[in-house]
C-alpha positions in Angstrom: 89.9 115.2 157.4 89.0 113.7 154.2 86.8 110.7 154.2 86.6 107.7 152.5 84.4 105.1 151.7 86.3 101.9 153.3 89.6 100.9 151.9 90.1 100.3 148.2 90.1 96.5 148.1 89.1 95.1 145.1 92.0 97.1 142.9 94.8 96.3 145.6 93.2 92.5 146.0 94.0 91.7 141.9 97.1 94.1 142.4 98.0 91.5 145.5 96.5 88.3 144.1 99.1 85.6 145.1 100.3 87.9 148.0 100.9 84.6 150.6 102.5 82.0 148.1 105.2 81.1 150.6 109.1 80.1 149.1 111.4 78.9 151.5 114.3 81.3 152.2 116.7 79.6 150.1 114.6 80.4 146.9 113.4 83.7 148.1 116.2 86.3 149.2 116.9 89.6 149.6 119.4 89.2 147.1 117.2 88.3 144.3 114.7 90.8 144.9 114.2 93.9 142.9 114.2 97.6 144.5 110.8 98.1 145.5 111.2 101.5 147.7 113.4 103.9 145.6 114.6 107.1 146.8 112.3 110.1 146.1 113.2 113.4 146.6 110.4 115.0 148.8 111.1 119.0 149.8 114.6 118.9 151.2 114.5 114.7 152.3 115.2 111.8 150.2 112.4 109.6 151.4 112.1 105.8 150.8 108.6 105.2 148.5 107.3 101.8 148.9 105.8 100.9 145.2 103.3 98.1 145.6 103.3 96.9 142.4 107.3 96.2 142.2 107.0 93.3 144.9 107.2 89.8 144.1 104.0 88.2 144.7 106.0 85.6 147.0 106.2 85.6 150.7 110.0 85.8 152.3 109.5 83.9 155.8 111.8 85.2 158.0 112.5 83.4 161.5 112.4 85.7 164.3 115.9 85.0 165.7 117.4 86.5 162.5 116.9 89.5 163.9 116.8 89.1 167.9 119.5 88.7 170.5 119.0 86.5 173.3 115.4 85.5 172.3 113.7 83.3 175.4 110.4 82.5 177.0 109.3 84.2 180.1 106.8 82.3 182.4 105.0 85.4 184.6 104.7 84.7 188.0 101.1 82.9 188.5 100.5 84.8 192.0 96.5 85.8 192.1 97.7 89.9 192.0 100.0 89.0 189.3 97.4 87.7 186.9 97.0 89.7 183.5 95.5 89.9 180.5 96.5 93.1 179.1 99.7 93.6 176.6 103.3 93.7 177.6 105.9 96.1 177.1 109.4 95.1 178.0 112.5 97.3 179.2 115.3 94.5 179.0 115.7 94.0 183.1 111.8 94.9 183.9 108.6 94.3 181.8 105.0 96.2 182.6 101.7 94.4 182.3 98.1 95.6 181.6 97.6 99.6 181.7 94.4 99.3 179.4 90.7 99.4 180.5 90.6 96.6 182.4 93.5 96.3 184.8 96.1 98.8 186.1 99.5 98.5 185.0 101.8 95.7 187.2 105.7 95.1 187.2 107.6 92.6 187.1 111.4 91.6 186.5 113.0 90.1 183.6 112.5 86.1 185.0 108.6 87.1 185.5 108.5 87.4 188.8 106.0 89.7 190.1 107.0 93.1 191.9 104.5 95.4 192.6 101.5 97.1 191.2 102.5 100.4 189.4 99.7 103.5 191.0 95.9 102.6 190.7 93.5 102.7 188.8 90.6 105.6 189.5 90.5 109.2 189.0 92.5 110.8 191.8 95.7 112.4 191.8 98.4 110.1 190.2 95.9 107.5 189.2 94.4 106.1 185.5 92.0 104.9 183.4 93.8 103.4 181.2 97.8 104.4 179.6 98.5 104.6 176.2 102.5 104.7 176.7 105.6 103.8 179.3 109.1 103.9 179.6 110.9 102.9 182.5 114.5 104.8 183.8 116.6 102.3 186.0 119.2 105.1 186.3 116.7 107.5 188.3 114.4 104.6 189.4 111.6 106.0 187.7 108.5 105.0 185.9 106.4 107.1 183.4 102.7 106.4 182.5 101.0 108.6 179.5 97.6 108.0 180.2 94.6 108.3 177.7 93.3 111.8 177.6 96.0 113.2 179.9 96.6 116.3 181.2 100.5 115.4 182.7 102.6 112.7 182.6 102.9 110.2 185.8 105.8 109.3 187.5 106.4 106.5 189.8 109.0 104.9 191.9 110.3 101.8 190.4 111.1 100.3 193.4 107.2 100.1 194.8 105.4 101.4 192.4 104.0 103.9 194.5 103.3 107.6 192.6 105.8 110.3 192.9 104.7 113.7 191.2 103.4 115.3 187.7 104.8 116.5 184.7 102.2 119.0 183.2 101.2 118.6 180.0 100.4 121.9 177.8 96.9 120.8 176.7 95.0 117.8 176.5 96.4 114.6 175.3 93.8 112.2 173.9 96.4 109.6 172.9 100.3 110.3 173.9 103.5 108.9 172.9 106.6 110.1 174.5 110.8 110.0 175.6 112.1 111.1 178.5 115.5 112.1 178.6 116.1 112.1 182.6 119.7 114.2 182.4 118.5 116.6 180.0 115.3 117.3 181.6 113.6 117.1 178.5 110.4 115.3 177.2 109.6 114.5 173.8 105.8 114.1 173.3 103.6 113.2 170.5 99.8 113.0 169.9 96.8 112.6 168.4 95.3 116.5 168.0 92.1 116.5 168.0 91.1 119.7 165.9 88.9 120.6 168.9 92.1 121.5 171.0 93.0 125.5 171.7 97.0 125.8 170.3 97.8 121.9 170.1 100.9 120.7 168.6 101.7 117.7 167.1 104.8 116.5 168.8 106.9 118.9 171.2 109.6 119.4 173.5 108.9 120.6 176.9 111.1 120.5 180.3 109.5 119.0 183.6 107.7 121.7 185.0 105.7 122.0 181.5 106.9 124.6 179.7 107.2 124.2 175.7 110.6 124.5 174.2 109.9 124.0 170.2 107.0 122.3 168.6 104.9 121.4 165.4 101.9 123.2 164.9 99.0 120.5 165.0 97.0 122.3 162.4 98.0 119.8 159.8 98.0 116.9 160.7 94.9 117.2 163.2 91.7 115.0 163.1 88.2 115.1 163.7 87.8 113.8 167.8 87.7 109.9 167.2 89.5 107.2 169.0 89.7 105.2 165.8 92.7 107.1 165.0 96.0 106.1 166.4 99.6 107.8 166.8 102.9 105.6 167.1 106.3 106.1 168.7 107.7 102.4 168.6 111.2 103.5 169.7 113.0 100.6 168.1 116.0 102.8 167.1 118.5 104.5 169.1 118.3 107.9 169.3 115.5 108.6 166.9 111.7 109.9 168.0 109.6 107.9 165.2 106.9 109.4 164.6 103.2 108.1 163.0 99.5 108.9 162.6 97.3 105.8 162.0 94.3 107.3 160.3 91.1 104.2 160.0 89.5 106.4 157.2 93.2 106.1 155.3 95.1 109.1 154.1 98.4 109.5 152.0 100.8 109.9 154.6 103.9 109.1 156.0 106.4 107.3 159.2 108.5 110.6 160.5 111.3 111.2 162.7 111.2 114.3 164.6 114.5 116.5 164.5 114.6 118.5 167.1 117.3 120.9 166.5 115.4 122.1 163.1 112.4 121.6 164.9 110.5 119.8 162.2 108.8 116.3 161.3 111.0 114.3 158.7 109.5 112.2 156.1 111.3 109.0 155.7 108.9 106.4 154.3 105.7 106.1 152.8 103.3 104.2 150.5 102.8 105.0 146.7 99.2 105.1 146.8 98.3 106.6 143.3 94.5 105.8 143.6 92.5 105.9 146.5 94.5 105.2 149.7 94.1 102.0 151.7 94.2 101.1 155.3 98.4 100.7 156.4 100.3 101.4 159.1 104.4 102.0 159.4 107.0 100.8 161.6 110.8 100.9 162.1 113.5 98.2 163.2 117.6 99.7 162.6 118.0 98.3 159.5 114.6 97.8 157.5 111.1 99.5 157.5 107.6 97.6 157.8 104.6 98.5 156.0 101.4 96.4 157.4 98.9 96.6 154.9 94.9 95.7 154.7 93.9 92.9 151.6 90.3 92.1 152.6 87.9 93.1 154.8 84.6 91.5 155.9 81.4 92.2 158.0 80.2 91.3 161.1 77.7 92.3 163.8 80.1 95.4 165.1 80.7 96.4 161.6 84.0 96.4 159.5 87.0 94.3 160.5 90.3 93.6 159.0 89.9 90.1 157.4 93.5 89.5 155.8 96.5 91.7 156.1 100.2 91.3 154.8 103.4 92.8 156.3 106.1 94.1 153.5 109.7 94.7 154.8 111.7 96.9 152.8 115.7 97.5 153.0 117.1 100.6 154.6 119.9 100.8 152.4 119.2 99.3 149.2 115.3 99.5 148.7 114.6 96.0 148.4 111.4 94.5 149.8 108.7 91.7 149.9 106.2 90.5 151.7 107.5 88.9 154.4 106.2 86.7 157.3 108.1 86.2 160.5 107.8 83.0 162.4 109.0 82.5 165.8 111.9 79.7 165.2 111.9 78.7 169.1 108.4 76.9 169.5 108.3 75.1 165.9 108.1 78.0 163.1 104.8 79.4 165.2 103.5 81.8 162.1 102.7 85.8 163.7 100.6 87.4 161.2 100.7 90.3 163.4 104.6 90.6 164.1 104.7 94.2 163.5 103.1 95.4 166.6 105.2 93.6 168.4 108.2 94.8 167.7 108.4 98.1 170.5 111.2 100.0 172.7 114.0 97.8 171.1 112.3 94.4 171.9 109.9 91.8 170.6 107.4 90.7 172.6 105.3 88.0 172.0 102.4 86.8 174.3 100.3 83.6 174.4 98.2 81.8 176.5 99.8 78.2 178.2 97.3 76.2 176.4 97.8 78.0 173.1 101.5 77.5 172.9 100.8 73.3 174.4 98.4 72.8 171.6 100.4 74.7 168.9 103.5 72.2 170.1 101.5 69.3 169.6 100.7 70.1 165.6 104.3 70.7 165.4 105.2 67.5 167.0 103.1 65.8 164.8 105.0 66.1 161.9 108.8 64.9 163.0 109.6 64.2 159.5 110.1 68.0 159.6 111.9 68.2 162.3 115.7 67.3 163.7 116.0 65.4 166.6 117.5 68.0 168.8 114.3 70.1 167.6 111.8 67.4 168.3 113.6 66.6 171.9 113.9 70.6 172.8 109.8 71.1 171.8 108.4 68.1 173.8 109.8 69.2 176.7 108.5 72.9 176.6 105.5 70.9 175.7 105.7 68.6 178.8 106.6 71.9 181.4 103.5 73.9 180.2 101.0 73.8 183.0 97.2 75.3 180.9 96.1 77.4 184.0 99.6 79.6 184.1 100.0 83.1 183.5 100.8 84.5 180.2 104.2 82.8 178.6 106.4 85.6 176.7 108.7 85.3 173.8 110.9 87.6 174.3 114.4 89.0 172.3 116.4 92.1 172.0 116.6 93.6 168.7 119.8 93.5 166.8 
């Protein structure tokens, strides 16, 4: 892999330069906006090619219930063993807790309430480190864990949690993303290959007793063994295995959907990066793509960090775009800079600490002159229930 000296910010900071001048919606709309991710023909696809430079330098804000069904706040149950402080994935009737270094993974039901611990932590047989992907199956009462650096896939009984068997994996899987289809016996798996894996592929098809039906040779798309590097399935839309390799020493590359029957990873949106490439990463929601991309970065003791970032939405069907920030419209406009990681398995997902959400209630209240009544009335009293030493509070919404 080629390596770069850190992100080429000075060119995309002038090309960028009023990136965060924010219009309200009724000035700034998709409808005024130029096409900003043209078709391109790449090989056989027509791919959508986000061109920087053709964005207005304006900033579309976009409240979150625009694009979510049923969008409500979840107060986790605040039992000692229910206590987290890991991230949340939800599954519309069931939402899992924790699975990172710190805590095992813990599951509860849609109100919040606490159910059970899902396996354990440790190094034995059906237990984890950490997990780097889930998906639940109500049908066949079944949960699946892809730890880090896994050699099979864990299964679970939704009902207790307790571990049920092992789907063997073909080689090692440093970090996995996956779908299980339950009545085709059939699991889709992507990873990040390390180039010091024997025969790895990329992303495959196996059945549940580990043998490979098709896959894509790794070769290409491998990287030097560092955990820097991500890879992505966000499964926001049906029917489709996204498909992305988050490289921190950035590459030209692109979001993919697999396609199974030709057996082959399909390029379907990318950056136009005609000097050096830049730190980005890609997601998908049904109708639009989201590019989140690095503007500054600064120093600090640990080294590098992200300083200031901007999120670009760009049209599925018509190639407009701009730079966009979602705001959750159900506590007071709250401003998520980071929205795009929390869009996952058809949901959003928001989590905040109970004295984070009082205090961000109380600068919104503050300002009534900007508020209706019915708005005003509806925040105090979220404002008045939030108790500081709770568990986490969730926003939570289907996407449309």
């Amino acid at each position: 892999m080629k390596t770069y000296s850190l992100f080429c910010i000075p060119a995309l900071a002038l090309l960028l330069g009023a990136c965060g001048s924010k219009q309200p919606a009724s000035e700034l709309t998709f409808d005024n906006l130029p096409i900003v991710a043209p078709l391109e023909a790449v090989g056989p696809d027509s791919v959508r090619i986000l061109h920087l430079d053709k964005l207005s330098k304006d900033t579309l804000s976009i409240p979150l219930s625009q694009y979510l069904e049923d969008f409500h706040l979840i107060r986790l149950d605040n039992r000692d063993e229910a206590l987290t402080a890991g991230g949340t994935t939800f599954f519309g009737n069931y939402l899992i807790t924790g699975g990172n270094s710190r805590e095992g993974c813990r599951l509860f039901d849609k109100e919040g309430r606490f159910l059970c611990k899902v396996g354990n932590k440790g190094q034995g047989p059906g237990e984890y480190w950490a997990v780097h992907d889930k998906q639940i199956d109500e049908t066949n009462r079944r949960i699946y864990l892809m730890p880090w650096n896994a050699k099979s896939l864990l299964v679970y009984n939704l009902d207790d949690g307790s571990y049920l068997s092992s789907i063997p994996l073909p080689t090692l899987v440093p970090k996995g993303v996956f779908s299980v289809d339950a009545e085709q016996q059939v699991v889709t798996v992507g990873m990040l290959a390390f180039n010091s894996i024997e025969d790895a592929s990329v992303v495959w098809q196996q059945d549940f007793e580990g043998n490979v039906l098709r896959k894509i040779d790794a070769a290409p798309y491998s990287v030097v063994p560092d955990f820097n590097n991500e890879v992505q399935h966000n499964g926001n839309v049906a029917d489709t295995f996204d498909f992305f390799l988050f490289h921190w020493a950035p590459e030209k590359d692109s979001l993919y959907h697999y396609l199974p029957d030709e057996n082959r990873l399909q390029p379907v949106f990318a950056l136009d990066m005609p000097g050096e490439p830049f730190q980005h990463g890609y997601y998908e929601l049904a109708d639009c793509f989201l590019a989140d991309v690095t503007l500054e970065t600064a120093q600090n003791q640990y080294g590098t960090y992200i300083s200031k970032r901007a999120t670009i939405l760009v049209d599925k069907q018509t190639g407009k775009g701009a730079f966009v920030e979602f705001v959750n419209d159900l506590a007071g406009n709250m401003p998520l800079p980071y929205a795009c990681f929390l869009f996952n398995k058809g949901y959003f997902v928001h989590s905040i600490e109970p004295g984070e959400l009082a205090l961000h209630l109380e600068n919104v209240l503050s300002q009534p002159e900007e508020w209706t009544d019915a708005q005003i009335d509806e925040w105090t009293k979220l404002k008045d229930s939030i108790v500081e030493n709770d568990n986490a509070y969730l926003f939570v919404g289907k996407l449309k």
